[in-house]
CHARMM-style PDB file with segment names, atoms N, HN, CA, C and O in Angstrom:
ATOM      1  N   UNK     1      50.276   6.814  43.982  1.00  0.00      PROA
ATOM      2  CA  UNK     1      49.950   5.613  43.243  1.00  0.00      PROA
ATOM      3  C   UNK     1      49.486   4.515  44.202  1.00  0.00      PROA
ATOM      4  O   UNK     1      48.633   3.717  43.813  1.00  0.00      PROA
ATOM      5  N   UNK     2      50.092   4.415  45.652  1.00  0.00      PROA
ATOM      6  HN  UNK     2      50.785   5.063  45.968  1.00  0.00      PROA
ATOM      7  CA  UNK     2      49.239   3.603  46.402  1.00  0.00      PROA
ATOM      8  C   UNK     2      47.596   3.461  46.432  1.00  0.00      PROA
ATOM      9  O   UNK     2      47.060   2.360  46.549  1.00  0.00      PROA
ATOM     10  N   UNK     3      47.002   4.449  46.337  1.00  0.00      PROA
ATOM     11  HN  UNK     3      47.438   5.343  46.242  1.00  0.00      PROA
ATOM     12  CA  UNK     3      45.443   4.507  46.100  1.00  0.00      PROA
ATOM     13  C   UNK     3      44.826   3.188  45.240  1.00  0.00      PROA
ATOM     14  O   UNK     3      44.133   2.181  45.386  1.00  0.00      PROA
ATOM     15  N   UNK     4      45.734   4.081  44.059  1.00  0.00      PROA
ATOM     16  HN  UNK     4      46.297   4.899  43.941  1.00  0.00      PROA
ATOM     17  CA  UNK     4      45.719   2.667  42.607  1.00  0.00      PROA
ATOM     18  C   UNK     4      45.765   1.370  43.082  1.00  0.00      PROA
ATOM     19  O   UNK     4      44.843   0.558  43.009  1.00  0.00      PROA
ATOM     20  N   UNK     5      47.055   1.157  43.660  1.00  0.00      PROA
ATOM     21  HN  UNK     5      47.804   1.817  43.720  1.00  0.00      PROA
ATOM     22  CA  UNK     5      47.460  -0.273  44.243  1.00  0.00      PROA
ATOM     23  C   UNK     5      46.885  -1.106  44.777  1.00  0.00      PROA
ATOM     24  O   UNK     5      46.833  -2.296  44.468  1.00  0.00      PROA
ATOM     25  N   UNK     6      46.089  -0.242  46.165  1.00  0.00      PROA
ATOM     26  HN  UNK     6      46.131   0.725  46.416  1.00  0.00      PROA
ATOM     27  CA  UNK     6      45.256  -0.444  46.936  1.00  0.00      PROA
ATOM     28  C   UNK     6      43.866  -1.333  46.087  1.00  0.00      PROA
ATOM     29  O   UNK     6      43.466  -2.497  46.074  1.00  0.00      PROA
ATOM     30  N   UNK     7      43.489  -0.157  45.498  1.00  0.00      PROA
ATOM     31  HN  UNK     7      43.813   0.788  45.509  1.00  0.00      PROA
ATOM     32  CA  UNK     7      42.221  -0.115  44.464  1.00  0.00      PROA
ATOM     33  C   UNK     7      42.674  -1.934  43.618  1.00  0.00      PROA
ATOM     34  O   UNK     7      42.337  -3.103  43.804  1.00  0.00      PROA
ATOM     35  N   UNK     8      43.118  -1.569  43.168  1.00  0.00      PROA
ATOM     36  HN  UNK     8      43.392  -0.619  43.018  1.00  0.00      PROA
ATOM     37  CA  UNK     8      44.154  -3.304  42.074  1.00  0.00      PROA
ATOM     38  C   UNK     8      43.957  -4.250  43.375  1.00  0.00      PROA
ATOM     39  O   UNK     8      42.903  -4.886  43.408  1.00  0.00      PROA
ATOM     40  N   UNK     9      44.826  -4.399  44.400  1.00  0.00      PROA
ATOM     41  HN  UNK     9      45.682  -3.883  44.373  1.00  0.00      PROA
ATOM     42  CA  UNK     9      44.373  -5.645  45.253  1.00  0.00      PROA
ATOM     43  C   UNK     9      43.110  -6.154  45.795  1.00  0.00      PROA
ATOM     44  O   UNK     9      42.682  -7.302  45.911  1.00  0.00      PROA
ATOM     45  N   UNK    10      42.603  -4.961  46.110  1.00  0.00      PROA
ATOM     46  HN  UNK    10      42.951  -4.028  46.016  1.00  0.00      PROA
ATOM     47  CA  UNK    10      41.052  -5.163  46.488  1.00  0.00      PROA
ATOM     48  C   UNK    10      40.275  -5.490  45.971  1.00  0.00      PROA
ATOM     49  O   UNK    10      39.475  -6.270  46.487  1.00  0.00      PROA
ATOM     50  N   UNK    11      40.139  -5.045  44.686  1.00  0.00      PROA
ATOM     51  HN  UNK    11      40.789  -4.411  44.266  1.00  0.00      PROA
ATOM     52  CA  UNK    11      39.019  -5.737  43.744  1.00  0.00      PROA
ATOM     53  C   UNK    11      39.479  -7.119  42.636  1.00  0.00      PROA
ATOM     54  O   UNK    11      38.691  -7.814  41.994  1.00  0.00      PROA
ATOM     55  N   UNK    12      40.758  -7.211  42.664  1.00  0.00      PROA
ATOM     56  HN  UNK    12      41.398  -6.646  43.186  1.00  0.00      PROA
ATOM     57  CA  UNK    12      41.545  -8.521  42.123  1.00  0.00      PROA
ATOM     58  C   UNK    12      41.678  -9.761  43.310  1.00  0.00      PROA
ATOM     59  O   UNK    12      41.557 -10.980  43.191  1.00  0.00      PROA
ATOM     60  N   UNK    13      41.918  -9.085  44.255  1.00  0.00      PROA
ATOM     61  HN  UNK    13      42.016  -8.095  44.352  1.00  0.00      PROA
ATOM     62  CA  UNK    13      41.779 -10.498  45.365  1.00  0.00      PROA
ATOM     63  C   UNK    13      43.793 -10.578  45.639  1.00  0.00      PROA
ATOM     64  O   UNK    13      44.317 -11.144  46.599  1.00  0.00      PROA
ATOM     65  N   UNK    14      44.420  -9.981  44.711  1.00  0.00      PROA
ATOM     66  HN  UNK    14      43.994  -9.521  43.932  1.00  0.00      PROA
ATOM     67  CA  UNK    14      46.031 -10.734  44.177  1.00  0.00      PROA
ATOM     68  C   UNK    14      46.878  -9.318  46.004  1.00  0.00      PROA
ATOM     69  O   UNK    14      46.535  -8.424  46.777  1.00  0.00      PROA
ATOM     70  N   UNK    15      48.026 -10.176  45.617  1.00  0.00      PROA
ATOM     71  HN  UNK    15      48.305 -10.902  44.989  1.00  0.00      PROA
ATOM     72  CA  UNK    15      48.652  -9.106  46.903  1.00  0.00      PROA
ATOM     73  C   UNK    15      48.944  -7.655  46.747  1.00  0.00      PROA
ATOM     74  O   UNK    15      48.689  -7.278  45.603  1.00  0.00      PROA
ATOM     75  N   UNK    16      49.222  -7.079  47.229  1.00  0.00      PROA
ATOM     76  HN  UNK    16      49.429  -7.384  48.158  1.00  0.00      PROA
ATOM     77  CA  UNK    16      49.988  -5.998  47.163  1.00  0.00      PROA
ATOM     78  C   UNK    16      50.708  -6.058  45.960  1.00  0.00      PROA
ATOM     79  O   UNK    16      50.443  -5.853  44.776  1.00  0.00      PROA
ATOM     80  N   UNK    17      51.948  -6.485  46.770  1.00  0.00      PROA
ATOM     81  HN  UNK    17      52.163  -6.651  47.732  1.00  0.00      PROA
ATOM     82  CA  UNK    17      53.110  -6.702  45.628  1.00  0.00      PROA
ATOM     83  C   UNK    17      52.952  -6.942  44.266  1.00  0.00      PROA
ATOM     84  O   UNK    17      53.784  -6.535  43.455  1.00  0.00      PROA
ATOM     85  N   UNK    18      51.823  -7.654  43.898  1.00  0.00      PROA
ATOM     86  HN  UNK    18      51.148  -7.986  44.556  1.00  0.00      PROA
ATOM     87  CA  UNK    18      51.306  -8.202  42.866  1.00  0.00      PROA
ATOM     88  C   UNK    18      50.546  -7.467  41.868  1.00  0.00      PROA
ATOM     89  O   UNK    18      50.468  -7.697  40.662  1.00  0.00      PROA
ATOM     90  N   UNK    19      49.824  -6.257  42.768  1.00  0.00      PROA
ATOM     91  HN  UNK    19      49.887  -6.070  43.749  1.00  0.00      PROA
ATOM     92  CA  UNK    19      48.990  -4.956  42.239  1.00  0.00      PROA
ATOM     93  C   UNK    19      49.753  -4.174  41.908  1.00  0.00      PROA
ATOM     94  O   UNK    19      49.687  -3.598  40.822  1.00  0.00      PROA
ATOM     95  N   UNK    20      50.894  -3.928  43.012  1.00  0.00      PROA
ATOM     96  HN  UNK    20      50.948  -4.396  43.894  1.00  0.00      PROA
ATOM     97  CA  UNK    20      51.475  -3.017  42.318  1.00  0.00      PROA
ATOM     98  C   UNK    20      52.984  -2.993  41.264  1.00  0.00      PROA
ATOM     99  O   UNK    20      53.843  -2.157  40.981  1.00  0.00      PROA
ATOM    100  N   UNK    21      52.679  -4.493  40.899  1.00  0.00      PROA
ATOM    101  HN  UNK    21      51.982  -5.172  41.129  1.00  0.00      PROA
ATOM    102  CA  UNK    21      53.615  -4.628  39.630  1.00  0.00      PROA
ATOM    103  C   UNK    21      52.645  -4.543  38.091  1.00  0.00      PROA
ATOM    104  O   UNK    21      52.735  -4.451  36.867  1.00  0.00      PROA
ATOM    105  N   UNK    22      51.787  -4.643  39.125  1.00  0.00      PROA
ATOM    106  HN  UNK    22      51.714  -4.718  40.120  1.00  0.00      PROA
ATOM    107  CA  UNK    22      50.379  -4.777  37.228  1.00  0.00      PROA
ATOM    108  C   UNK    22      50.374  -3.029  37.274  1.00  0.00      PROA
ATOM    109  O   UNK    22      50.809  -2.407  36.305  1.00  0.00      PROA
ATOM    110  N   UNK    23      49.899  -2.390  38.360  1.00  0.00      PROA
ATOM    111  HN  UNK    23      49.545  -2.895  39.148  1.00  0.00      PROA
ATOM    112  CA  UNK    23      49.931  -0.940  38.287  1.00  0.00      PROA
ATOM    113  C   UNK    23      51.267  -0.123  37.656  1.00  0.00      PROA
ATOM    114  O   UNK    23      51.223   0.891  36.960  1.00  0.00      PROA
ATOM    115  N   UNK    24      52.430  -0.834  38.085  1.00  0.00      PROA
ATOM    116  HN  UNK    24      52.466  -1.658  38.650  1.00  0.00      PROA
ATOM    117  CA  UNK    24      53.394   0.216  37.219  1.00  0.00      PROA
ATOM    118  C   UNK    24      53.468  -0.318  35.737  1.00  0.00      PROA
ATOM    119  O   UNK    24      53.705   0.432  34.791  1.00  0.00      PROA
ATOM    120  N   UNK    25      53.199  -1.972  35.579  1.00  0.00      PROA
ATOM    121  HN  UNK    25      53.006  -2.582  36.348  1.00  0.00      PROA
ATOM    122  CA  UNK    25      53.433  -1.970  34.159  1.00  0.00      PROA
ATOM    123  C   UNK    25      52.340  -1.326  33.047  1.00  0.00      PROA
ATOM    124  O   UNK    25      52.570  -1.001  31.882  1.00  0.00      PROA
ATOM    125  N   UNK    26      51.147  -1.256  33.755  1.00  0.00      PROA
ATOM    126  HN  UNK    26      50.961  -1.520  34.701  1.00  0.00      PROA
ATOM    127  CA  UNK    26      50.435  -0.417  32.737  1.00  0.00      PROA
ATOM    128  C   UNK    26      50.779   0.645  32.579  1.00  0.00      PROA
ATOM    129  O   UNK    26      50.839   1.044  31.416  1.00  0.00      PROA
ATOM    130  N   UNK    27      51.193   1.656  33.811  1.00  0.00      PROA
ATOM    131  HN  UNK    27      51.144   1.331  34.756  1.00  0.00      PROA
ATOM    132  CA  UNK    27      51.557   3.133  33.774  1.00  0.00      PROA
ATOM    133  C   UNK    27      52.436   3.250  32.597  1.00  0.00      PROA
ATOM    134  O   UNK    27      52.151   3.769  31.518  1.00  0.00      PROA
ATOM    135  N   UNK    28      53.705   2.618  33.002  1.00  0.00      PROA
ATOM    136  HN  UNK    28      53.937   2.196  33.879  1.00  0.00      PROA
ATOM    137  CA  UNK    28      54.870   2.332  32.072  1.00  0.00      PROA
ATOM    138  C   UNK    28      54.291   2.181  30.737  1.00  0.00      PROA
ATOM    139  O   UNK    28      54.902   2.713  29.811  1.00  0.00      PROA
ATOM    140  N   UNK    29      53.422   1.666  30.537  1.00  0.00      PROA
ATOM    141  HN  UNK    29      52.925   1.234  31.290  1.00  0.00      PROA
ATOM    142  CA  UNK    29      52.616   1.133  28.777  1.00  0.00      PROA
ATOM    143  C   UNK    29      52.114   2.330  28.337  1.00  0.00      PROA
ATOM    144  O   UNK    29      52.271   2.538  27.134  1.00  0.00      PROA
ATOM    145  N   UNK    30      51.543   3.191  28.986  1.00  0.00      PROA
ATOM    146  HN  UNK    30      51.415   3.022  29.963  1.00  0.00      PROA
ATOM    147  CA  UNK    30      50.296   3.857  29.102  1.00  0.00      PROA
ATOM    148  C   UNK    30      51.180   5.346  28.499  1.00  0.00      PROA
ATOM    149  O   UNK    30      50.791   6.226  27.731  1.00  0.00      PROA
ATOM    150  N   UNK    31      52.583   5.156  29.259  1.00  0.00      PROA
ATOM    151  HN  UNK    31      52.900   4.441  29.882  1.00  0.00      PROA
ATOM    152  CA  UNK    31      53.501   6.928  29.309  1.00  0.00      PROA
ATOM    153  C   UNK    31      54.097   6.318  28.463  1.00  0.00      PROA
ATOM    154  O   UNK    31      55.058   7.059  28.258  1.00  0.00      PROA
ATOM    155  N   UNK    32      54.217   5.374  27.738  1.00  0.00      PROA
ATOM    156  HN  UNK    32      53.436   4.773  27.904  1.00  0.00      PROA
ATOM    157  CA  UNK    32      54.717   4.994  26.159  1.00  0.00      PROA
ATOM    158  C   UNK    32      54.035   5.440  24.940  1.00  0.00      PROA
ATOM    159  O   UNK    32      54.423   6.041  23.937  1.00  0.00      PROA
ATOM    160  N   UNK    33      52.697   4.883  25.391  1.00  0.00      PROA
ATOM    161  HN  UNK    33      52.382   4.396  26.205  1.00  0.00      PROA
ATOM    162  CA  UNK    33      51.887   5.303  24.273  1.00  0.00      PROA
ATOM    163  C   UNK    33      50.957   6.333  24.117  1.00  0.00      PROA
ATOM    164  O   UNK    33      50.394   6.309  23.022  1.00  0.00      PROA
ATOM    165  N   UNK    34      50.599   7.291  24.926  1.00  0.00      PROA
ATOM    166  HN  UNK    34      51.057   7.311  25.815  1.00  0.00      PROA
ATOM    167  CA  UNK    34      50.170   8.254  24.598  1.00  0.00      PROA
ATOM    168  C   UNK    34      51.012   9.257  24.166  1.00  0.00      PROA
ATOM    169  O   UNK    34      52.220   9.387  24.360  1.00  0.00      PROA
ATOM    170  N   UNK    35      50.110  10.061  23.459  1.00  0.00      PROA
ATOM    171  HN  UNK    35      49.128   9.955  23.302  1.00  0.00      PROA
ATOM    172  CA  UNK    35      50.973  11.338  22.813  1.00  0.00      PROA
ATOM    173  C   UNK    35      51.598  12.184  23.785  1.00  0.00      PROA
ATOM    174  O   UNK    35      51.426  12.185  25.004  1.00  0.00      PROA
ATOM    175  N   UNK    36      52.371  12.926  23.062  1.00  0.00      PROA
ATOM    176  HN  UNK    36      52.510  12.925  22.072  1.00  0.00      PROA
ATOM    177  CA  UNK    36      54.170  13.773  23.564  1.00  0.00      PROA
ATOM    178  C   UNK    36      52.876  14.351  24.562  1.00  0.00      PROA
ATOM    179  O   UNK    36      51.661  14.340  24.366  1.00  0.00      PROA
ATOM    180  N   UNK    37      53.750  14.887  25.786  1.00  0.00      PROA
ATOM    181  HN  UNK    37      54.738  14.895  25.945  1.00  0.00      PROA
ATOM    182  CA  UNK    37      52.642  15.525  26.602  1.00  0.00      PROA
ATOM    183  C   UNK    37      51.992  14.868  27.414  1.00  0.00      PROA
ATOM    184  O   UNK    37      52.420  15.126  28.539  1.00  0.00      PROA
ATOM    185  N   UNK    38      51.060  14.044  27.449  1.00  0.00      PROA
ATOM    186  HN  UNK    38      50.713  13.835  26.536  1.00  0.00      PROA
ATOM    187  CA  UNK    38      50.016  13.253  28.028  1.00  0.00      PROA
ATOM    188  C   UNK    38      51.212  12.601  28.690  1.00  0.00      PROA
ATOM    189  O   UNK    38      51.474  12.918  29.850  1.00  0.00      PROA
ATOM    190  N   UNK    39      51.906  11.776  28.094  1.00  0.00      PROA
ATOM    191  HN  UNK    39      51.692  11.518  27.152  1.00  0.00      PROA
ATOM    192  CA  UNK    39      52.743  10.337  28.648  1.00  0.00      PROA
ATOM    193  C   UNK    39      53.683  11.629  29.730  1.00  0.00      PROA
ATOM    194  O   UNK    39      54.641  10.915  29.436  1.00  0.00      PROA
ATOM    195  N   UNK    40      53.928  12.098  30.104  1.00  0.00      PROA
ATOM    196  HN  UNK    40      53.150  12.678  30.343  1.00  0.00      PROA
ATOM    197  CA  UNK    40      54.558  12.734  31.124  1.00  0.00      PROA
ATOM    198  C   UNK    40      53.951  13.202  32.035  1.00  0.00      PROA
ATOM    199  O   UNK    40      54.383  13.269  33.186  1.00  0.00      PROA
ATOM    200  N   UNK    41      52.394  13.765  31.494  1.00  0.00      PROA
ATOM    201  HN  UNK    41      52.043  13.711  30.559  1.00  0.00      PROA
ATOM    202  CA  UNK    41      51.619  14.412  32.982  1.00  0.00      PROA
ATOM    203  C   UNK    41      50.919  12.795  34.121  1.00  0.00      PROA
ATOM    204  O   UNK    41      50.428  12.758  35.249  1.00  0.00      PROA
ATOM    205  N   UNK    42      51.112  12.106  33.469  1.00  0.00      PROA
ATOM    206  HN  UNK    42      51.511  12.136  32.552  1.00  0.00      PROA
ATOM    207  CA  UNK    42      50.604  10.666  33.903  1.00  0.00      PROA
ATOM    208  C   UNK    42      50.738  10.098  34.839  1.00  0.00      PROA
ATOM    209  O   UNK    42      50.086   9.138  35.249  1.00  0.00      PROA
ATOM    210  N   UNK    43      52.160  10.956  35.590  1.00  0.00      PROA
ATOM    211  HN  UNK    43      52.691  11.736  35.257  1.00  0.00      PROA
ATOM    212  CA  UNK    43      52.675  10.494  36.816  1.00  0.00      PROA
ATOM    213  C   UNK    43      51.935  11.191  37.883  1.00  0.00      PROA
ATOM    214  O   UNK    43      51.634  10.616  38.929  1.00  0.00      PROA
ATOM    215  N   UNK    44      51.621  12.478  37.627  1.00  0.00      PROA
ATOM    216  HN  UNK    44      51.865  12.946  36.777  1.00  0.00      PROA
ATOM    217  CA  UNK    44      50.813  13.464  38.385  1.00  0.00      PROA
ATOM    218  C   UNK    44      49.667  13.282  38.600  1.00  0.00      PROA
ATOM    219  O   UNK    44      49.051  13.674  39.591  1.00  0.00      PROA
ATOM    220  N   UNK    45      49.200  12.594  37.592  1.00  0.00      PROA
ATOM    221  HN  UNK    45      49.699  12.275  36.787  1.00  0.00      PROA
ATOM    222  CA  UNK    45      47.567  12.204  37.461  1.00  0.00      PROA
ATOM    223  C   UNK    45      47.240  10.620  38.209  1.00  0.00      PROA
ATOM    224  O   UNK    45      46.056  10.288  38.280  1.00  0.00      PROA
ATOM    225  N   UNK    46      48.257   9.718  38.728  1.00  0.00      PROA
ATOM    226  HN  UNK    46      49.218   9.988  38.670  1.00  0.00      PROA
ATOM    227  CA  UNK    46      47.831   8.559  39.480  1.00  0.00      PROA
ATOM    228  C   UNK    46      48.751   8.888  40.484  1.00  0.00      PROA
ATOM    229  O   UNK    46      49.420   7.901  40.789  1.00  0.00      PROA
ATOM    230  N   UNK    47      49.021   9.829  41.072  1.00  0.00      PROA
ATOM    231  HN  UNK    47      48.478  10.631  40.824  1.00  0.00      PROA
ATOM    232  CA  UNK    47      49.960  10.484  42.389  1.00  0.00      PROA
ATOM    233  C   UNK    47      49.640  11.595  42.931  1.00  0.00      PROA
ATOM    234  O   UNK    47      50.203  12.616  42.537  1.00  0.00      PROA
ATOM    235  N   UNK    48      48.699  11.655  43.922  1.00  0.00      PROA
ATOM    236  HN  UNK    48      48.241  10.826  44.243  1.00  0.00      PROA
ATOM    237  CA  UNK    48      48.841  13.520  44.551  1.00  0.00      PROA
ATOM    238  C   UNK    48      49.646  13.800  44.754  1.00  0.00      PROA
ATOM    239  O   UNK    48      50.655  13.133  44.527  1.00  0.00      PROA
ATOM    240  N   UNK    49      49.646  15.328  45.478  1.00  0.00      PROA
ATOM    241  HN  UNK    49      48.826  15.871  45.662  1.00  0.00      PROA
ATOM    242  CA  UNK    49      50.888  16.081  45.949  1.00  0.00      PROA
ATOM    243  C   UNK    49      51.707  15.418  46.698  1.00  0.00      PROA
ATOM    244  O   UNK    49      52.921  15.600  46.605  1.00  0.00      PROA
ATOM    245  N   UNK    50      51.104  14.438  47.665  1.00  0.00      PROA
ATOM    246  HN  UNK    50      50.118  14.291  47.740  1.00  0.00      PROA
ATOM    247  CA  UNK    50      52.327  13.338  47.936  1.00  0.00      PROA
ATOM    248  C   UNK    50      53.088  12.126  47.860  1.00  0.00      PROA
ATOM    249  O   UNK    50      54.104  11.609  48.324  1.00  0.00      PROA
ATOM    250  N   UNK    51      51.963  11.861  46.916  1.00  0.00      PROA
ATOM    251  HN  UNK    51      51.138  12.281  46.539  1.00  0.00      PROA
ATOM    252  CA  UNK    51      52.482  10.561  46.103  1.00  0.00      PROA
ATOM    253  C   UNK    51      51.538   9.570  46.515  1.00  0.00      PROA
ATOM    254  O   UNK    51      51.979   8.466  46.835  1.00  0.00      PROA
ATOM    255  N   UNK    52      50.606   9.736  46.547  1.00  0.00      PROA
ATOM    256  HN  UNK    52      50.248  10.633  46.287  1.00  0.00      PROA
ATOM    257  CA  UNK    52      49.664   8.536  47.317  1.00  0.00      PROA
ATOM    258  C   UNK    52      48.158   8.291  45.801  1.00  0.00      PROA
ATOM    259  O   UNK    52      47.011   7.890  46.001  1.00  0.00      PROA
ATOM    260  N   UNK    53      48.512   8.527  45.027  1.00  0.00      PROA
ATOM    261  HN  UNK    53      49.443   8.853  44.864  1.00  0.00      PROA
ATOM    262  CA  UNK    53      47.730   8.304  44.438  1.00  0.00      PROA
ATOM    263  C   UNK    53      45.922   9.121  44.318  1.00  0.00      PROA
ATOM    264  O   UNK    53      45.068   8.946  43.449  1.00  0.00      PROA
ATOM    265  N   UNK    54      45.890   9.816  45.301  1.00  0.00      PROA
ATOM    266  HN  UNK    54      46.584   9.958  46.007  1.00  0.00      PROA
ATOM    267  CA  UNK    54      44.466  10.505  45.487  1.00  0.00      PROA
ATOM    268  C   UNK    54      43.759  11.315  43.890  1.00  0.00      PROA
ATOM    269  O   UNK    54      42.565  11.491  43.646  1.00  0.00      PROA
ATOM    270  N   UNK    55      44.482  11.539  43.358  1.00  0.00      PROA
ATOM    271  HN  UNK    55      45.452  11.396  43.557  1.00  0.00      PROA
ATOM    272  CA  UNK    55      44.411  12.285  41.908  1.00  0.00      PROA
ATOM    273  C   UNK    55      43.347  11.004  40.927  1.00  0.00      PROA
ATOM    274  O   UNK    55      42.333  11.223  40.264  1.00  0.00      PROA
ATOM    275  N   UNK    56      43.954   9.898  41.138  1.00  0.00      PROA
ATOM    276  HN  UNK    56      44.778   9.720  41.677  1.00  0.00      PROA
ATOM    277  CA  UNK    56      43.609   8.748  40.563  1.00  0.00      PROA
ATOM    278  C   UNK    56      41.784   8.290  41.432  1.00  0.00      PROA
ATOM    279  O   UNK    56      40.632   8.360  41.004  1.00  0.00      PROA
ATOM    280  N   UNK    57      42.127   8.033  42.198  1.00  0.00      PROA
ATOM    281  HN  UNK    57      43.062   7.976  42.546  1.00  0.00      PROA
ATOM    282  CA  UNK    57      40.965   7.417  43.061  1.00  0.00      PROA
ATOM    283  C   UNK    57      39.412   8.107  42.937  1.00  0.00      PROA
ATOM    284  O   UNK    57      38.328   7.549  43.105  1.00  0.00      PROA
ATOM    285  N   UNK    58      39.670   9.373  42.620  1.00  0.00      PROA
ATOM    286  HN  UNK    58      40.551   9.826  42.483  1.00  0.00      PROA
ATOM    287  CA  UNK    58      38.461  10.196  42.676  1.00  0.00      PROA
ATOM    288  C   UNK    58      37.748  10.266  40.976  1.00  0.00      PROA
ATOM    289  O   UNK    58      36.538  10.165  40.771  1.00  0.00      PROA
ATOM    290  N   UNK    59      38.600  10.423  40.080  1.00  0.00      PROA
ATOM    291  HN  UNK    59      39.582  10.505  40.246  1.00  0.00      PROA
ATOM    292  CA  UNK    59      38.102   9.463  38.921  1.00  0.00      PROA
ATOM    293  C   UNK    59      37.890   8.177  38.210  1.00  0.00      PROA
ATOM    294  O   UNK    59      37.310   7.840  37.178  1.00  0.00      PROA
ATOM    295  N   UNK    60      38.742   7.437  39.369  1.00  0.00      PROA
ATOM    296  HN  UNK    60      39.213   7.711  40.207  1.00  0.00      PROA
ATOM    297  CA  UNK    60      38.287   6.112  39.470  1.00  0.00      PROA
ATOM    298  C   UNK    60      36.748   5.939  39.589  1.00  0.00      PROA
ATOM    299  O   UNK    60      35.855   5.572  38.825  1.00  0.00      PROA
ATOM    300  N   UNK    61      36.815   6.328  40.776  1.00  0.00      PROA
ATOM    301  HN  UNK    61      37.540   6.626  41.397  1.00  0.00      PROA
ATOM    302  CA  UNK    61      35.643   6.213  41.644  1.00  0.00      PROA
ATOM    303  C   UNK    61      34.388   6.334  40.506  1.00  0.00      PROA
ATOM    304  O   UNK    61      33.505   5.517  40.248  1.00  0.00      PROA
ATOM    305  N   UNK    62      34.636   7.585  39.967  1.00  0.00      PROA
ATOM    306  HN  UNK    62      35.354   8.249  40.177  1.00  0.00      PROA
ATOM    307  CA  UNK    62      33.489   8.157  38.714  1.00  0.00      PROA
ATOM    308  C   UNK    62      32.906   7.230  38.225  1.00  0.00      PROA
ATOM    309  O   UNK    62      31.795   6.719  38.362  1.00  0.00      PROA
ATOM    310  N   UNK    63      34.353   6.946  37.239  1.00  0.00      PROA
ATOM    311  HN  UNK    63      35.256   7.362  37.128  1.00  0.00      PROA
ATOM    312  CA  UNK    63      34.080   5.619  36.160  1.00  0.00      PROA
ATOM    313  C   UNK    63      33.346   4.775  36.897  1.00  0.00      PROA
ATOM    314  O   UNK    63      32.221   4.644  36.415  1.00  0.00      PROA
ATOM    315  N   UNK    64      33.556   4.050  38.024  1.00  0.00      PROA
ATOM    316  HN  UNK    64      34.470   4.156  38.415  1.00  0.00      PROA
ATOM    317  CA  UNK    64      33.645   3.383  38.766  1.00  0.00      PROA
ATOM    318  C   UNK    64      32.102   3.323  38.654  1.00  0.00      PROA
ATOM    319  O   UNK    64      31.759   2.240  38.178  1.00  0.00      PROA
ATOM    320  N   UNK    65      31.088   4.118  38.933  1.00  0.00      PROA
ATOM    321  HN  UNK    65      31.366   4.997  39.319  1.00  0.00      PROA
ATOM    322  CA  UNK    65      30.114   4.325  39.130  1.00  0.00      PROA
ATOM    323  C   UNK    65      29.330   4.493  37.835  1.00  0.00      PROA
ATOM    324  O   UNK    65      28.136   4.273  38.038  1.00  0.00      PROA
ATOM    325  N   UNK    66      29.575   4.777  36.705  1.00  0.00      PROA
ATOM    326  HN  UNK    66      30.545   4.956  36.540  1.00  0.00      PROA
ATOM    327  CA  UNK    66      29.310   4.839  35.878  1.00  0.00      PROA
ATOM    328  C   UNK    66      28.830   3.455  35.531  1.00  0.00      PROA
ATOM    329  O   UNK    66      27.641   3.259  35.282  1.00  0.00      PROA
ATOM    330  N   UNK    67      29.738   2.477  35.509  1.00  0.00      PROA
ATOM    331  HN  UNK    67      30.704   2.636  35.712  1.00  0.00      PROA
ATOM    332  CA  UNK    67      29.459   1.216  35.090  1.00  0.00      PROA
ATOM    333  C   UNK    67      28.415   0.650  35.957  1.00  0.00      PROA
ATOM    334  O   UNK    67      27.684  -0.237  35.519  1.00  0.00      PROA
ATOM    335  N   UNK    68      28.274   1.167  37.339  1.00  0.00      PROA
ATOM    336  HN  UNK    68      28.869   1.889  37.695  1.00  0.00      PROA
ATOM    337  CA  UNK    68      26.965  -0.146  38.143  1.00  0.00      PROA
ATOM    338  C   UNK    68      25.588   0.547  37.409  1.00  0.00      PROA
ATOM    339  O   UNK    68      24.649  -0.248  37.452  1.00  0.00      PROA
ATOM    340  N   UNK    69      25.339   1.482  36.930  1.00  0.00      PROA
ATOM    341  HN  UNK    69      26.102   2.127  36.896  1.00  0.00      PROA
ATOM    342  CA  UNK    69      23.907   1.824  36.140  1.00  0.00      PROA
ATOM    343  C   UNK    69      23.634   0.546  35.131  1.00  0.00      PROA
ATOM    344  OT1 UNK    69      22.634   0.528  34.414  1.00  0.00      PROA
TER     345      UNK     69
END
């Protein structure tokens, strides 16, 4: 999830600390409201195998790119 975090301060301008309280409260929102299933794989999907978020960043990135067209 650091990736995320990272990603949140950098393009918000706000601290660390600050990114990554907006980053867990959406997660937290996000594994509420999606359906049975989804809201559990969610942790896996903004965390690689070691917890750094890489899972997230590379479809970030996508979207990411999608929008400057």
């Amino acid at each position: 999830m650091e990736a995320l975090i990272k990603m949140v301060a950098d393009k918000t301008g706000i601290s660390h600390d600050q990114a990554a309280m907006a980053v867990s409260t959406v997660v937290g929102f996000l594994k509420d409201k999606l359906p049975a299933g989804l809201g559990e794989n969610l942790d896996s999907f903004v965390n690689d195998k070691d917890g750094h978020g890489g899972g997230f960043g590379d479809i970030a990135g996508k979207f990411g790119d999608i929008f400057k067209k």
